[in-house]
C-alpha positions in Angstrom: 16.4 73.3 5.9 17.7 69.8 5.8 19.4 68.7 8.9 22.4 66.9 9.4 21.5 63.5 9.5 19.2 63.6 6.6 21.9 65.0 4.8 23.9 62.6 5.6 21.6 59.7 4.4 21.4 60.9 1.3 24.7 61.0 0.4 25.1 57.6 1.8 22.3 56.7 -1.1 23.9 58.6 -3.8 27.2 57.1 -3.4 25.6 53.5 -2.7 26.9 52.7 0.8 23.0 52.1 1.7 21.5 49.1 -0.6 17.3 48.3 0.0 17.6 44.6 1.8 16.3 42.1 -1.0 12.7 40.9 -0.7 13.6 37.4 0.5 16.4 35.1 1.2 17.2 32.0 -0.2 16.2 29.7 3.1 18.8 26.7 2.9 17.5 22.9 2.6 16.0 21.8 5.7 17.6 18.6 6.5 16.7 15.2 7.1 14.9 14.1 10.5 16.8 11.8 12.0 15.1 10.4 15.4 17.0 7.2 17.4 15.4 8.4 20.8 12.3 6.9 22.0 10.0 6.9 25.0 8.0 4.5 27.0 5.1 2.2 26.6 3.5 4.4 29.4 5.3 8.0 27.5 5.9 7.5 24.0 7.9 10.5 23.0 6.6 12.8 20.9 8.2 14.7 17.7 5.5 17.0 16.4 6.5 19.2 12.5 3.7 21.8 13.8 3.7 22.1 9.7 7.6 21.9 9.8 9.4 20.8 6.3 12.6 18.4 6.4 13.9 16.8 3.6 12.7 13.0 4.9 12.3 11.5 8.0 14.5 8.2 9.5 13.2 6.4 12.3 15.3 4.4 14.2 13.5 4.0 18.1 10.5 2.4 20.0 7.8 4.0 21.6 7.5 7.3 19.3 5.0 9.6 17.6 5.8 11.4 14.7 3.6 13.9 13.2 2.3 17.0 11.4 5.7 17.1 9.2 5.8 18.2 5.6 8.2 16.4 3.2 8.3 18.0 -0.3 10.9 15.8 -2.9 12.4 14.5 0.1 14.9 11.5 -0.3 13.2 8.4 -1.0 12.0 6.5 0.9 10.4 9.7 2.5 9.6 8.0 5.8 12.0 5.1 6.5 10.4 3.9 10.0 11.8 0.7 11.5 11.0 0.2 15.3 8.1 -1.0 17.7 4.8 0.8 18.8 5.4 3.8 16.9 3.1 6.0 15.7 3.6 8.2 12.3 0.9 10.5 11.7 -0.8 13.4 10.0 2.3 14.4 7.9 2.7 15.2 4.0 4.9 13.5 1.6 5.0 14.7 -2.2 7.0 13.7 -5.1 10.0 11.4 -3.2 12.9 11.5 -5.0 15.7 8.8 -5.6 16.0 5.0 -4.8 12.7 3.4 -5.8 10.6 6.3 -5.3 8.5 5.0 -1.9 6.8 7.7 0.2 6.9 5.3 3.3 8.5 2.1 4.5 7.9 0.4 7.5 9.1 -2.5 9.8 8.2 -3.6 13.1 5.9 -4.5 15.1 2.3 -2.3 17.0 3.1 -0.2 13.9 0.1 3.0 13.5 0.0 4.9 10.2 -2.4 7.1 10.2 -4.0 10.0 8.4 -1.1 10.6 6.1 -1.4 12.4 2.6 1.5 10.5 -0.2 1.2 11.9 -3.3 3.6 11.8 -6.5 5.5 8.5 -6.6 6.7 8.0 -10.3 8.4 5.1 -11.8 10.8 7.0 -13.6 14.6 5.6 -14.3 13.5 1.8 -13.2 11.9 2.1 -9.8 9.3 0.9 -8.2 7.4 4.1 -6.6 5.2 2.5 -3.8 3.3 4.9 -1.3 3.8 2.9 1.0 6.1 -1.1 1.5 7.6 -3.4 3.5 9.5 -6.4 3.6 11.9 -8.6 5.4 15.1 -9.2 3.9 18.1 -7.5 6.2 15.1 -6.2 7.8 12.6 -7.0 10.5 9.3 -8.9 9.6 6.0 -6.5 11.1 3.2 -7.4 12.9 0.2 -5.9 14.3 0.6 -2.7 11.9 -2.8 -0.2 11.6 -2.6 1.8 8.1 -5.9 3.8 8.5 -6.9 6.8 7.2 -4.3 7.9 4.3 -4.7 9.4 1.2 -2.5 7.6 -1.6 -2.6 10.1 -4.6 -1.2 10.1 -7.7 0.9 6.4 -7.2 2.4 5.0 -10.0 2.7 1.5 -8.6 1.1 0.1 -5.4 -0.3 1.6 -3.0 0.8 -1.1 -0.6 3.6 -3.7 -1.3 3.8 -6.0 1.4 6.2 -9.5 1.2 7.5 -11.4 4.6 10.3 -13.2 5.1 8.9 -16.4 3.6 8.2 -14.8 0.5 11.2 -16.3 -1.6 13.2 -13.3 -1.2 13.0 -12.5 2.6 15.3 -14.2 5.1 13.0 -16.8 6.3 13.2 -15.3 9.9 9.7 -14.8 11.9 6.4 -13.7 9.9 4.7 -11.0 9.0 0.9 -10.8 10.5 -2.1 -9.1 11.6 -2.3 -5.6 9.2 -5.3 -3.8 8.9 -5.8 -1.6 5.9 -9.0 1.0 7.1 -10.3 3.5 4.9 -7.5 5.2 2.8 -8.0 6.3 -0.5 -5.6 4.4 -3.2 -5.0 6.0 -6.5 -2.6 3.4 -8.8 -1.6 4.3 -11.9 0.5 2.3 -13.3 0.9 -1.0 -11.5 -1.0 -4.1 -12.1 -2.5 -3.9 -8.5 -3.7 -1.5 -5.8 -2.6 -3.8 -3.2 0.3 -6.4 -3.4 0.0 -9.1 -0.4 3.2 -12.0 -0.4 3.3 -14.1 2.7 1.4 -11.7 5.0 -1.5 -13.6 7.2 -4.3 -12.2 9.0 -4.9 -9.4 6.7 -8.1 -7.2 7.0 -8.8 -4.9 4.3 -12.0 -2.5 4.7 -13.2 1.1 4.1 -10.8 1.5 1.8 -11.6 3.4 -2.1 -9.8 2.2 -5.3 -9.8 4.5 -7.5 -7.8 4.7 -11.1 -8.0 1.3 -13.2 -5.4 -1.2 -12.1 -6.0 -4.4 -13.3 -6.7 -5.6 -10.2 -7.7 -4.6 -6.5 -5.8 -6.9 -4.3 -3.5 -9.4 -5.0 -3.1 -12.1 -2.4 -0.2 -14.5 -2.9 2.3 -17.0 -1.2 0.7 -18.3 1.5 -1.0 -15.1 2.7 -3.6 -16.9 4.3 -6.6 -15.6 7.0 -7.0 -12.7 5.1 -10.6 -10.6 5.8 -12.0 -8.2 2.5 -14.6 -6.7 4.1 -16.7 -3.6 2.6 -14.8 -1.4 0.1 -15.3 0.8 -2.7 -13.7 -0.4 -6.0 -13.7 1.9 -9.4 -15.5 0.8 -12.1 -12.4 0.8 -14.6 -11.1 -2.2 -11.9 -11.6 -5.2 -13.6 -10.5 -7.8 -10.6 -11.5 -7.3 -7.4 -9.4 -9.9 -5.2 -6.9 -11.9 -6.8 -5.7 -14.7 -5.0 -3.3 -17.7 -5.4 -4.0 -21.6 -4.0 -1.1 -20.9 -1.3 -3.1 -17.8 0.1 -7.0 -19.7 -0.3 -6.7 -21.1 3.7 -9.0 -18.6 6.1 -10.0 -16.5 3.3 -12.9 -14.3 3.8 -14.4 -12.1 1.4 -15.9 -12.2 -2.0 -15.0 -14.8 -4.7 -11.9 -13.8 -5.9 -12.1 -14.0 -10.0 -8.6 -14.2 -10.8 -5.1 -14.6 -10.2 -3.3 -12.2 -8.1 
């Protein structure tokens, strides 16, 4: 004998009052990561993903770490950093979308970018997908930045494009100076060089892999002078190792560069 209730439920059922909840819900767009608040030299503050997916990441602050975020077709660039001593690390950035397709820009100075994965960059509708640039326009010049550690994967141009303010195009304010580039992998697969150096001195590049077949490894050009190629592993479809202009010959030390940049 049925009770109550149970009656009840059922003719809820059969006259559809009572729908099964759908297996999932559409999750709305995580939005962008804005972050304009910054520690100290002695307590940088800390904005950790945990995983977490936002659709890009703007920095705008000093003193700052930001890591273990994941950025699937975010808004190009996908990581816009501009600021001093801070720290990006650990995160993911696939397939940026928009503007010239960067996965991340950076400008300042005691810059750290570390262990990232930037995969995807395409040169579709006329840009110029770098994973990762800087430069110094209506922007600052950088100094002392540490790129270490990151996996470029699947870049259609450079894997670094680097020009200072002397460059032709920058403001002529300051210099840029003093990056080290320490074993990341660089996949380019489109663009004429892994690295692009313009007016950047006391540049260290070692530890790093070059895979693909870009014409060239490194470019060094317009006065980018002191610059250190230590130890790296280059592919065997790269024809050039080091390129280098006269402007950028000053300091250099590394192996004979066989052609021009």
């Amino acid at each position: 004998m049925r009770t109550a209730p149970v009656i009840a439920l059922i003719a809820a059922l059969t006259a559809g009052v009572l729908h099964p909840a759908p297996e999932s819900a559409a999750v709305p767009q995580a939005s962008r990561l804005k972050i304009t608040q910054g520690g100290t030299a002695g307590n940088p503050k800390v904005y950790d993903g945990n995983g977490q997916s936002v659709a890009g990441i703007t920095i705008d602050a000093d003193y700052v770490v930001v890591q273990n975020y994941t950025l699937i077709k975010p808004k190009a660039p996908g990581i816009d950093l501009e600021g001093n001593n801070v720290t990006v690390q650990n995160n993911t950035v696939t397939d940026p979308q928009g503007g010239d397709g960067d996965g991340i820009r950076f400008f300042g100075n005691d810059l750290k970018i570390l262990n990232n994965t930037i995969s995807g960059t395409r040169n579709t509708g006329g840009r110029h997908a770098d994973c990762l640039q800087t430069f110094a326009d209506d922007t600052p010049p950088s100094q002392r930045v540490l790129i270490e550690g990151n996996r470029c994967e699947k870049i259609d141009n450079m894997c670094l494009m680097a020009e200072g303010p002397n460059d032709g195009e920058g403001d002529g304010k300051g210099h840029s100076n003093y990056f080290t580039l320490r074993n990341n992998y660089c996949e380019t697969l489109d663009a004429s060089q892994a690295l692009m150096i313009e007016d950047i001195q006391h540049l260290v590049v070692e530890g790093n892999t070059f895979a693909a077949s870009p014409d060239k490894a490194i470019g060094l050009a317009i006065k980018s002078t002191d610059a250190t190629i230590g130890e790296n592993t280059v592919s065997a479809g790269i024809e050039c190792y080091v390129g280098i202009d006269k402007s950028s010959k000053p300091g250099y030390q590394g192996p004979e560069p066989t052609c021009a940049p």
